[in-house]
N, C-alpha and C positions, 0 to 999 in steps of 0.2 A: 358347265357353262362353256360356248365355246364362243373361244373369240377369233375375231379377226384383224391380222397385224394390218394398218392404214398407215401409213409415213411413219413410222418406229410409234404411231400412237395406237391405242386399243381402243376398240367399240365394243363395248360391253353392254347388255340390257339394263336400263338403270333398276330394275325390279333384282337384281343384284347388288346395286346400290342404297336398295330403299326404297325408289319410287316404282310403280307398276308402267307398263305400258311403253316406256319411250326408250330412245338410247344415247346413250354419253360418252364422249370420247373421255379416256383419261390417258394425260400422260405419262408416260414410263420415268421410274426414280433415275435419275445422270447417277448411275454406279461409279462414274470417273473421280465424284467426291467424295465419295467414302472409302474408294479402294486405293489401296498402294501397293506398288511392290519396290523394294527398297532392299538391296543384296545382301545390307549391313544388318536388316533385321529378319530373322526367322529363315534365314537362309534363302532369302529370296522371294518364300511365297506369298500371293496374294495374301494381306493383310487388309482387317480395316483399321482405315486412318485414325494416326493416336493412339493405336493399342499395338499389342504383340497378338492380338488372338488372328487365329486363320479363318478363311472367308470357309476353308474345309470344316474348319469346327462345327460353324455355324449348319453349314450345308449336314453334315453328320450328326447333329442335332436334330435338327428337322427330320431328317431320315429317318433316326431313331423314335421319332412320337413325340418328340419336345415340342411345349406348343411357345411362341412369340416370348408368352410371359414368363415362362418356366425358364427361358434363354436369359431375357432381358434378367432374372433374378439371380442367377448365375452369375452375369457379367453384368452390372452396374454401371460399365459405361460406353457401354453401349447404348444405341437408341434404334425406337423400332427403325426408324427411315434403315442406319447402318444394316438392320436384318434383311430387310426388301433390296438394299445395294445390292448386298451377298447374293442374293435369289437374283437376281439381275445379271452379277457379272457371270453369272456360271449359267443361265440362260444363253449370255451373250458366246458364251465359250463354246455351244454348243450349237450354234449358228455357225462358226468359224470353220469347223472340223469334222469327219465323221469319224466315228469311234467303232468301230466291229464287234460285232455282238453274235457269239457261237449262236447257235439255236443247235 
């Protein structure tokens, strides 16, 4: 599915949604809430808020095949919104920077 970014909102076909035919903006999750970083905990890294786990776990997680629920049963308190942050803030990381990549 490809989308295209509108004011930091996304158009996505709603037939991705569920409905056939038409299209719906939906807004992107505010990562600002779930994310922290905080020097006193985890030495600094991005954390989600309220826990010690790193926004990298999560990210390495995913990576690895782990799906939402496999995550969420691992970590208890977390919530999906918190996983979608994570995907969020490390999107947003990647807007910011470029990173070089041998070929």
């Amino acid at each position: 599915m490809k989308q295209v970014v509108h004011d930091k909102r996304y158009i996505v076909p709603k037939k991705a949604l569920g409905s056939e035919g038409q299209m719906s903006i939906i807004e992107p999750i505010k990562w600002r809430d779930y994310v922290v970083v905080d020097p006193s905990v985890c030495h600094g890294k991005a954390c989600l808020k309220g826990t010690r786990i790193m926004v990298s776990v999560i990210l390495d997680n995913l990576a690895s095949g782990l799906t939402v629920e496999e995550i969420l049963a691992s970590y208890p308190s977390l919530s999906r919104e918190s996983i979608k942050a994570a995907i969020a803030y490390a999107a947003e990381l990647t807007r910011e920077r470029v990173v070089s990549i041998a070929m």
